[in-house]
C-alpha positions, 0 to 999 in steps of 0.5 A: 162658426163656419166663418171662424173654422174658414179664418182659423184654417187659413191662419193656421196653414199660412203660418205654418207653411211660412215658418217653414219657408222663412226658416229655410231662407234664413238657414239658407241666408247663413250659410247653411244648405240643410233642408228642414227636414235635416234641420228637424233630425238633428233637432230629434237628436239633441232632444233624445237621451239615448241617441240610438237610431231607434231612438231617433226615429221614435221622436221623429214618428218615423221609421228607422229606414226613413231615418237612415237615408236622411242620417246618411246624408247628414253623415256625409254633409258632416253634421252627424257621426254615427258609431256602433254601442260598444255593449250592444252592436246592434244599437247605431248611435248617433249623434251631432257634430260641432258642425251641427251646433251652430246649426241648431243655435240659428234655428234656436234663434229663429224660434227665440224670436218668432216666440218673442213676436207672438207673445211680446203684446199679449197678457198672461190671461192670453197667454193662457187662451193660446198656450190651451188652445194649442195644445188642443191642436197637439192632442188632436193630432197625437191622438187622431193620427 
């Protein structure tokens, strides 16, 4: 069992810290000269309803100052606009620019194919046992942290 924990541990932080790399290098090879951490804040911004900076940073589990400085820079990059609610002036909108659409169609991409590598030989019985197993990563860490 130690030596499953050790293979495991080792699979699952060369996988993460390579899609991270790689997905860097291809955004990079594109063109594109955005962190993923930027990368990972328009993401946040198209996924949330109500596009408030609140909003935004809840999605992200982070807070609204931290949020600010990586929308500042956004903004400044042209990938983010930001506007006060005409209702309420204390709610900041955010949102994506066309700019940021081709962005996220690349990181789309990126995702749509290494999804299709995972389970392009795998059975529906092993997409299962992988989609569980996953799953038991998330909960473990929502819940722990």
């Amino acid at each position: 069992m130690d030596n499953t924990k050790t293979i495991l541990n080792e699979l699952l932080m060369d996988v993460f810290n390579h899609i991270l790399e790689i997905e860097e290098e291809s955004l990079k090879k594109a063109g594109v000269n955005l962190s993923m951490k930027e990368v990972h804040v328009l993401e946040a911004i198209t996924r949330t309803q109500e596009k408030t900076m609140g909003n935004v940073a809840k999605q992200l589990r982070i807070t609204v100052g931290s949020l600010t400085i990586s929308v500042d820079r956004l903004v400044s990059k042209g990938y983010v606009k930001r506007a006060n609610d005409e209702f309420d002036r204390r709610k900041v909108l955010i949102d994506i620019t066309t700019k940021a659409n081709s962005v996220m169609k690349i990181h789309k991409e990126f995702h749509d194919n290494m999804l299709d590598s995972l389970i392009d030989d795998i059975n529906i019985d092993q997409e299962e046992i992988l989609i569980k197993s996953l799953e038991n990563i998330k909960n473990y860490f929502k819940f722990k942290y």
